[in-house]
C-alpha positions as CSV (number, residue, x, y, z in Angstrom):
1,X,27.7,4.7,-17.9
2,X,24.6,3.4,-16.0
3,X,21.8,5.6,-15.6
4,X,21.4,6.7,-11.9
5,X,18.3,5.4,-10.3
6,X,15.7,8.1,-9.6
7,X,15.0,8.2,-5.8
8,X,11.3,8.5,-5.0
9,X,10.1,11.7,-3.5
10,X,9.0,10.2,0.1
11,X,12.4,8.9,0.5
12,X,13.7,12.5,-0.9
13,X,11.3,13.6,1.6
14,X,11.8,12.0,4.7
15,X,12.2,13.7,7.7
16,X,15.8,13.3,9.3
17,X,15.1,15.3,12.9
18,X,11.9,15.2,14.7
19,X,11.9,18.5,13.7
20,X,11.1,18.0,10.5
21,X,7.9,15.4,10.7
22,X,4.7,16.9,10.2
23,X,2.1,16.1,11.9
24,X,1.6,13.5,15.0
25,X,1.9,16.7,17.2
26,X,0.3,15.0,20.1
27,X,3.2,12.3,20.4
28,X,5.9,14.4,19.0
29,X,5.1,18.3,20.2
30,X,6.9,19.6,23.0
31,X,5.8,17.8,26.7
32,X,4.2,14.9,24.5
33,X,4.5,11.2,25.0
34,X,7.2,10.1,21.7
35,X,9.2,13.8,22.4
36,X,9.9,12.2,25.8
37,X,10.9,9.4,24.8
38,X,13.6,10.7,22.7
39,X,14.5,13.2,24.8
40,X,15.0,10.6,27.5
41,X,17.9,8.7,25.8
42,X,16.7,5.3,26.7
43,X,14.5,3.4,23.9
44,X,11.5,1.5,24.7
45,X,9.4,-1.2,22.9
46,X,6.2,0.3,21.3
47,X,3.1,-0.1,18.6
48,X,2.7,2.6,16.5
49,X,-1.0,2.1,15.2
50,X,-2.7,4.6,12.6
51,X,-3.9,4.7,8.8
52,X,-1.2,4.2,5.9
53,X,1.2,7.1,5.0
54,X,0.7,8.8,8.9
55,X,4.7,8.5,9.3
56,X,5.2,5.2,11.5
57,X,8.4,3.9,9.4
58,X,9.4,7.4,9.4
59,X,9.0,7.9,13.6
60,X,11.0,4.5,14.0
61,X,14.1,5.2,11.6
62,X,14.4,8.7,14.1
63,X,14.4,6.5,16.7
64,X,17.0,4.2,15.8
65,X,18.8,7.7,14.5
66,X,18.6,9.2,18.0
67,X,19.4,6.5,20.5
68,X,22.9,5.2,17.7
69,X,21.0,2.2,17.0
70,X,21.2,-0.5,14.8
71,X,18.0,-0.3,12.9
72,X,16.4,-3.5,11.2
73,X,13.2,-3.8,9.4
74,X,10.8,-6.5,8.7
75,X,7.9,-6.4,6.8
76,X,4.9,-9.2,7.9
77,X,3.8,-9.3,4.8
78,X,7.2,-11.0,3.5
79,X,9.0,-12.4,6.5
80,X,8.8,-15.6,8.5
81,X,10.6,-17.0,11.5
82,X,14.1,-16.9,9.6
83,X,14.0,-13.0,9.3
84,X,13.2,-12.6,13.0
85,X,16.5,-15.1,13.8
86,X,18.7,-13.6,11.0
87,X,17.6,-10.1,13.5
88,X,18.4,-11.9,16.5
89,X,21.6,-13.2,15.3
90,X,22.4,-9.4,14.0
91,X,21.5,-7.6,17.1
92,X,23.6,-10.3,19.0
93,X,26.9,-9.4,17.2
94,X,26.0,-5.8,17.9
95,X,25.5,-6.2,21.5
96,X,29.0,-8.4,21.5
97,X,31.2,-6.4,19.3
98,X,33.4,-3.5,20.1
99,X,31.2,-0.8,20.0
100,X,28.5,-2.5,21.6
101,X,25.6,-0.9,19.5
102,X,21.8,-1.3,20.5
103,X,19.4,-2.7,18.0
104,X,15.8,-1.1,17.2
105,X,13.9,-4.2,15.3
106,X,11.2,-2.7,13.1
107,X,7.7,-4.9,12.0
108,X,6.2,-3.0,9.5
109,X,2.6,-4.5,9.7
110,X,3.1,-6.3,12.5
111,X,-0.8,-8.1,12.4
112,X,0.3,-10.0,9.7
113,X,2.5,-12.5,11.9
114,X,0.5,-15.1,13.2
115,X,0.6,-16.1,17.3
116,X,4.0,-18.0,16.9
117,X,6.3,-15.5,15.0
118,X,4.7,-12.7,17.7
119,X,5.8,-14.9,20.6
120,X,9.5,-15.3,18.9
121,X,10.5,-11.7,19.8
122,X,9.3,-12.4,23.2
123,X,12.5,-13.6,25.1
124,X,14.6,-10.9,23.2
125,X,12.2,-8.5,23.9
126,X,12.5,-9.1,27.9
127,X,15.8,-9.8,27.7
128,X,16.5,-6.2,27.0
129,X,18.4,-7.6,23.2
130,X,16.9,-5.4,21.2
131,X,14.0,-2.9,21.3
132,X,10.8,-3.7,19.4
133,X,9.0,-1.5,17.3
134,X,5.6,-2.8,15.6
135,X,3.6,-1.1,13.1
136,X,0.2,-1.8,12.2
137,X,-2.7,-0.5,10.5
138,X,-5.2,-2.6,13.0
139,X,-6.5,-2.4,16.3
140,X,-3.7,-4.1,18.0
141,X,-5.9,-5.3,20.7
142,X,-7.4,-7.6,18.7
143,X,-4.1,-8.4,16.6
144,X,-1.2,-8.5,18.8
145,X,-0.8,-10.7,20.9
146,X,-1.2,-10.0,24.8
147,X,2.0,-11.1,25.6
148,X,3.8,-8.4,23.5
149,X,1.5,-6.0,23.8
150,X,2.1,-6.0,27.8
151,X,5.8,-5.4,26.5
152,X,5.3,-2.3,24.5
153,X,3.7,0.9,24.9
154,X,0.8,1.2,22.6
155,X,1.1,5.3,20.3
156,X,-1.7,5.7,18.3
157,X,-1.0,7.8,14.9
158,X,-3.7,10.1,13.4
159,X,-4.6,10.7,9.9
160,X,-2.6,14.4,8.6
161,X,-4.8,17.0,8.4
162,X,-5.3,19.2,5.3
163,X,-2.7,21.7,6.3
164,X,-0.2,19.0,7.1
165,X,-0.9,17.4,3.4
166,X,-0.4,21.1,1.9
167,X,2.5,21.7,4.1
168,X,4.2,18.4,2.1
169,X,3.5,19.8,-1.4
170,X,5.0,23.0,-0.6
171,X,8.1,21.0,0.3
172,X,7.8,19.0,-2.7
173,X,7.8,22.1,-4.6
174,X,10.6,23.8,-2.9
175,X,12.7,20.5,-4.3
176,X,11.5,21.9,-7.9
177,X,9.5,17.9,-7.4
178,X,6.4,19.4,-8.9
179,X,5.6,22.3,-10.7
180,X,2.9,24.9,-9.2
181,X,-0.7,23.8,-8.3
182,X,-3.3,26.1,-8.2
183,X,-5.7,26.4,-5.3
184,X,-8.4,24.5,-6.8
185,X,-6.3,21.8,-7.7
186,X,-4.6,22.0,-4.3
187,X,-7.6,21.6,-2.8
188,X,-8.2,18.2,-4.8
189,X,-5.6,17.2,-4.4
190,X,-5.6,16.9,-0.4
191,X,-9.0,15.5,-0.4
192,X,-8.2,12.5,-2.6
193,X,-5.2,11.8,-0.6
194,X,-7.4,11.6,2.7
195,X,-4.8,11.9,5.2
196,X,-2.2,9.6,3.7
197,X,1.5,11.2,3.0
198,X,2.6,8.1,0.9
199,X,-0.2,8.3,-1.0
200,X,-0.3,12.3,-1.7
201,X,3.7,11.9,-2.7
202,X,2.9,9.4,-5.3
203,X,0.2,11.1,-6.8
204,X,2.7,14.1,-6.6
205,X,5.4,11.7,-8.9
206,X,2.2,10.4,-11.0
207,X,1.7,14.1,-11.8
208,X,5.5,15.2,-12.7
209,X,5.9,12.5,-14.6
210,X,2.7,13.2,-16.5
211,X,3.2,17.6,-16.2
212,X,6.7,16.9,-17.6
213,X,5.3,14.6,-21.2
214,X,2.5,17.1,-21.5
215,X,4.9,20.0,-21.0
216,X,2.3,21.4,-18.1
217,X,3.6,24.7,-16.7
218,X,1.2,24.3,-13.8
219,X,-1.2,21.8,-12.2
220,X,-5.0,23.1,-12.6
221,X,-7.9,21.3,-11.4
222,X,-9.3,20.5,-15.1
223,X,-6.0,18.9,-16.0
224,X,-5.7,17.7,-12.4
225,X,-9.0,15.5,-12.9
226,X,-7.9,14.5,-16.7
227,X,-4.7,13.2,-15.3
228,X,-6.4,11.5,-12.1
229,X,-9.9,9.9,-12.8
230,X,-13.2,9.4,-11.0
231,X,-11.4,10.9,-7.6
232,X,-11.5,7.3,-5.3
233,X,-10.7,7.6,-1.6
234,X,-8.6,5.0,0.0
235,X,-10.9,2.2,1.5
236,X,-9.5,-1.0,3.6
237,X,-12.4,-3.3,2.9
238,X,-11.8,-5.6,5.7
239,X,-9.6,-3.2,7.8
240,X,-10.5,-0.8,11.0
241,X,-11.8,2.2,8.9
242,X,-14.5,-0.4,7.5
243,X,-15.7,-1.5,10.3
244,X,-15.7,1.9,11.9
245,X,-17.3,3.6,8.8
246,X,-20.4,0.8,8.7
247,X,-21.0,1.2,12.9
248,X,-21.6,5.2,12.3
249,X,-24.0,3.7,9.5
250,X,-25.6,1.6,12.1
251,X,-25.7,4.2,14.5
252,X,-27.2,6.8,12.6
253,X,-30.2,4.6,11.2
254,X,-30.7,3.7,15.1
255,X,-30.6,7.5,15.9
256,X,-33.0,8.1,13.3
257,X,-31.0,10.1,10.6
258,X,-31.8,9.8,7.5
259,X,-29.3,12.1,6.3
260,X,-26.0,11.3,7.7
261,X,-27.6,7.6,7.3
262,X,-27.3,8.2,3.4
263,X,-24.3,10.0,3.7
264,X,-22.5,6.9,5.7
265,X,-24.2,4.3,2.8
266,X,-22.9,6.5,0.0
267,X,-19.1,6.9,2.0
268,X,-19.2,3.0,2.2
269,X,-20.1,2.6,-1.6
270,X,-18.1,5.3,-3.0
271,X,-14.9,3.6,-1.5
272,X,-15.6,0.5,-2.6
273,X,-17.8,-1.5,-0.2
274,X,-19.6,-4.3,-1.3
275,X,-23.1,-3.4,-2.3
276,X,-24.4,-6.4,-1.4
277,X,-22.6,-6.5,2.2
278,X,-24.4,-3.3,2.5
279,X,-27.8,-4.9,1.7
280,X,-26.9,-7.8,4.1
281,X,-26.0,-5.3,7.0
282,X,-29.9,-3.5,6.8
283,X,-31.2,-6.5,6.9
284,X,-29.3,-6.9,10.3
285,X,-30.7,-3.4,11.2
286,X,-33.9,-3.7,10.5
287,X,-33.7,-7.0,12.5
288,X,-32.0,-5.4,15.7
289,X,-33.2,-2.2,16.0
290,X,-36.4,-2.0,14.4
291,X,-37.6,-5.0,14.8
292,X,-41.6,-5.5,15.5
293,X,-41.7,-1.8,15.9
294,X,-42.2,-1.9,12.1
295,X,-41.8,-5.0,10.7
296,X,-42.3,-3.6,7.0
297,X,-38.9,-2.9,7.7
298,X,-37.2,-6.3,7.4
299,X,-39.5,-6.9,4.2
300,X,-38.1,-3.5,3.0
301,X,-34.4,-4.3,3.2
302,X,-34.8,-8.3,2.0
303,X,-36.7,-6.0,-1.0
304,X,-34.1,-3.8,-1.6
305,X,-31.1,-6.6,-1.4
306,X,-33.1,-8.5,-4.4
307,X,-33.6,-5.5,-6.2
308,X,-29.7,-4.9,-5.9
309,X,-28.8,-8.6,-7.0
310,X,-31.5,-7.7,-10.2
311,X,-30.5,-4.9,-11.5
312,X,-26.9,-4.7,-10.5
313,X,-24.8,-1.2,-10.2
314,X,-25.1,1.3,-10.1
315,X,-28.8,1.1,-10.4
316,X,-29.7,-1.0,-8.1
317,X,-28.0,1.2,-5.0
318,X,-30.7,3.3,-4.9
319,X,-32.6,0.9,-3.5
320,X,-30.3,0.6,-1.3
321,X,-30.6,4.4,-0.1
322,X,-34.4,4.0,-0.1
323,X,-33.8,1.6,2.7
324,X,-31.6,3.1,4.6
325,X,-33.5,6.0,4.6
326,X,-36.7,4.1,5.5
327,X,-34.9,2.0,8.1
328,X,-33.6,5.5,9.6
329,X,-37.2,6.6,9.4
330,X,-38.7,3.7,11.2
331,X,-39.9,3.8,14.6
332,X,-37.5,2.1,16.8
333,X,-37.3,-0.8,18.9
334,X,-34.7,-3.6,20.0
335,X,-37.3,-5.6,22.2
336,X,-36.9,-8.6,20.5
337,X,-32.8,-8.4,20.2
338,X,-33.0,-8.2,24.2
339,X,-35.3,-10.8,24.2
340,X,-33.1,-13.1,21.8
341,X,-29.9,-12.3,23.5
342,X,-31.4,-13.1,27.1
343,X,-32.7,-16.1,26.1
344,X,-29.6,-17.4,24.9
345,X,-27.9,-16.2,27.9
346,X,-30.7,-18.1,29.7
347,X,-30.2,-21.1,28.2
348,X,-26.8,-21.2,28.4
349,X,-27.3,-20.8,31.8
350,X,-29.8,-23.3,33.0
351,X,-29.1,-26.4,31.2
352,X,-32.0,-28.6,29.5
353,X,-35.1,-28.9,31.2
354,X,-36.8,-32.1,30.1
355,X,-40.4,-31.2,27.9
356,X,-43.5,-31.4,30.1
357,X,-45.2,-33.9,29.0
358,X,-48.4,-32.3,28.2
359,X,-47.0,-30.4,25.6
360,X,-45.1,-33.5,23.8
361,X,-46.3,-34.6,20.4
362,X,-48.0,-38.6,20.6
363,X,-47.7,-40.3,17.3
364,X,-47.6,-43.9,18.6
365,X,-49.7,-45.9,21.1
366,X,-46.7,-46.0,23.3
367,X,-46.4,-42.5,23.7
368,X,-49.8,-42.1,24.2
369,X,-49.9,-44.3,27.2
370,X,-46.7,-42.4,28.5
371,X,-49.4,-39.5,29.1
372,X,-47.4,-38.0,25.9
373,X,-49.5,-34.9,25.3
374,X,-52.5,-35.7,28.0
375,X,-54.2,-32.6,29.0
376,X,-52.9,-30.4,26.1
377,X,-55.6,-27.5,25.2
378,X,-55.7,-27.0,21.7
379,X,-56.1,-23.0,22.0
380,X,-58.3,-22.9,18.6
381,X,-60.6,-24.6,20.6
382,X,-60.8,-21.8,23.5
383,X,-62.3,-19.0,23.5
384,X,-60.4,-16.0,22.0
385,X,-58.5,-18.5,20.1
386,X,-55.9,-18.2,24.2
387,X,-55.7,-21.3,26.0
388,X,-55.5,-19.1,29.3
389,X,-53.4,-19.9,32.1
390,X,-51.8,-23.1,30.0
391,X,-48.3,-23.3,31.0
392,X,-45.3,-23.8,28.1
393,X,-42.5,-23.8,30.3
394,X,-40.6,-26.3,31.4
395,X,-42.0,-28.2,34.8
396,X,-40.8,-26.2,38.1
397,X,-39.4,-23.8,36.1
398,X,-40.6,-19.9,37.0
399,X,-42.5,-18.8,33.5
400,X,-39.7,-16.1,32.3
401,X,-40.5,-12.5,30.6
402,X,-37.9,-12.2,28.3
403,X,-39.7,-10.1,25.0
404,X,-41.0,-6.7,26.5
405,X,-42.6,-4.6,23.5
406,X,-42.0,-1.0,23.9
407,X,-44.4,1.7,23.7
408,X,-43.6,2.6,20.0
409,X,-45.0,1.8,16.7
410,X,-46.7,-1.5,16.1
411,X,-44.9,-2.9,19.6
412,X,-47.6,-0.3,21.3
413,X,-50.9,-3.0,19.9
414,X,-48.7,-5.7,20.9
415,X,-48.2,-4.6,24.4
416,X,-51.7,-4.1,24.4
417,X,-52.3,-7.8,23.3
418,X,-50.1,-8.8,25.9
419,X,-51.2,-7.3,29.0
420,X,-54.9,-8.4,27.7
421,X,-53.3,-12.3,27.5
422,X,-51.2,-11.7,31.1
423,X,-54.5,-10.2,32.7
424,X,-56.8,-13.6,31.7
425,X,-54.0,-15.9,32.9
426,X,-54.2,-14.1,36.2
427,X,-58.0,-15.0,36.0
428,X,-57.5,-18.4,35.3
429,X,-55.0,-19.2,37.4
């Protein structure tokens, strides 16, 4: 007789009544968005965006449960173009036949389907064949395509909360799924699941199986961090929570924190970030928001990247937390990001303005007699080393302003240079 196939705990698990889902209160609590929905009777397309493990397979299959629907899922990953038609052909003969069911389609990680297979669910979407249900991990603004995302209403899923995470191992222990954890462990245990269900209930099966061999009586935090490692925390290099982990970085060097600044650099390499990404990212800071208020800074962080590339981890991040901290430190200013950012506008703008000819370079006879570079002061050759009131703009163009120093670190001597420079081309002039 074949053994019978264990089933895994998050299938055991799975919620069969909205009643049952923890978490995701504020879509599925009483008088909330999903709650009407299902209460309503009449299915609607949707994107359920949030981290792994926060339920979205789960909140579709009660969908599909609730409304007597025909429930058919697709992963992106996987699929193609003949999946979505084999659905279309399948909803079709459940439209058709006798009991003339609805169909829920399902696309687990719907990002991964390019701009073609997106628009394939379009005319079945409008034409009211089946209702479309997308999961993703990503900002579907960016990743779904406008068309369908007009088409569906966008819920956005949250990461469970601690006492979500222990309300799951007490149900995994009411199944006899796990033996007793103590507090300690408990506690551990939540934290290095990080608001992901699927990836607490594994580690819950990882630690049977292992409690079980060892003949463990209960789960305690020494044998909890034997069994488990180094705790690592989920990290999506590449995904939302990246680039929303490195723009607090960024904005707590440009708010001048040097704590939560090191604390942000040390979440980043503690889940797995790049070290060196890191070390290109100061130098962006120390470029954008620093700038010439200190421009130690930019040497600092090209330091610190070498450093890193020499000596390798982990040794070589903490050079990288010198620099952040320095960089939070610094006195800011984004003067010459403005200025870079409105002269590009500029030029993009105005078109090309032909060189004045004073200021062209003569290396032939030719050019020479063109006037090429006639009347040209040499400013070496004036006084102060300032050629003032020579004009470097284009030829009936209006001299711009476009780099204004701010009154703060070494920008304060150079808008003191500056207003000297303006004040004897006003003089000259």
């Amino acid at each position: 007789m074949a053994k019978a196939i264990p089933v895994p705990l998050a299938e055991r698990l799975r919620p069969k009544s909205l009643g049952e889902v923890i978490g995701q209160q504020h879509l599925l609590g009483e008088g909330k968005p999903l709650r009407i929905a299902f209460e309503s009777g009449r299915p609607h397309s949707c994107i359920l965006w949030g981290p792994p493990g926060t339920g979205k397979t789960t909140i579709a299959r009660l969908m599909a449960d609730a409304f007597d629907a025909q429930f058919i899922q697709i992963s992106a990953v996987l699929g193609g173009v003949k999946d979505i038609r084999d659905a279309v052909e399948a909803a079709t003969r459940a439209r058709d036949g006798l009991q003339q069911q609805s169909t829920i389609v399902f696309v687990d990680e719907v990002h991964r389907f390019n701009k073609s297979q997106q628009d394939a669910f379009l005319p079945h979407v409008e034409s009211g064949l089946f209702t479309f249900i997308g999961a993703t991990t990503e900002n579907p603004s960016f990743e779904v395509n406008s068309a369908l995302l007009s088409r569906a209403v966008v819920y956005v899923l949250q990461p469970l909360t601690e006492d979500d995470l222990k309300q799951i191992v007490g149900k995994a222990q009411a199944l006899a799924a796990v033996p007793p954890v103590e507090q300690a462990a408990l506690d551990r245990l939540v934290a290095y699941a990080d608001g992901d269900a699927r990836r607490l209930l594994n580690t819950l099966e990882t630690l049977d199986v292992a409690a079980k061999k060892e003949k463990v009586g209960e789960i305690t935090d020494e044998w909890l961090l034997k069994v488990l490692g180094e705790r690592m925390r989920r990290y999506d290099k590449g995904g939302e929570q990246f680039y929303d982990t490195i723009s607090a970085l960024h904005k707590s060097v440009r708010g001048s924190d040097p704590d939560a600044s090191l604390y942000w650099l040390m979440r980043m390499l503690d889940g797995g970030a790049d070290p060196r990404y890191m070390a290109r990212r100061m130098v962006r800071m120390a470029a954008e928001d620093i700038g010439l208020a200190d421009p130690r800074a930019l040497r600092l962080a090209l330091d610190a990247a070498e450093v890193y590339e020499r000596l390798g981890s982990p040794e070589g991040e903490l050079a990288l937390a010198e620099c952040v901290i320095y960089l939070a430190m610094a006195p800011k200013s984004n003067a010459v990001y403005v200025a870079f950012n409105e002269a590009k506008a500029w030029i993009r703008e105005d078109g090309t303005r032909p060189v004045p000819l004073h200021l062209r370079n003569a290396p032939t006879r030719l050019m020479k007699d063109l006037d090429y570079g006639k009347g040209y002061r040499y400013a070496h050759d004036e006084e102060g080393g300032y050629a003032a009131g020579e004009k470097y703009f284009p030829d009936a163009m209006e001299p711009q302003q476009f780099y204004r120093p701010v009154e703060r670190g070494l920008e304060m001597r150079i808008a003191e240079r500056l207003r000297e420079l303006r004040k004897r081309d006003d003089q000259e002039r």
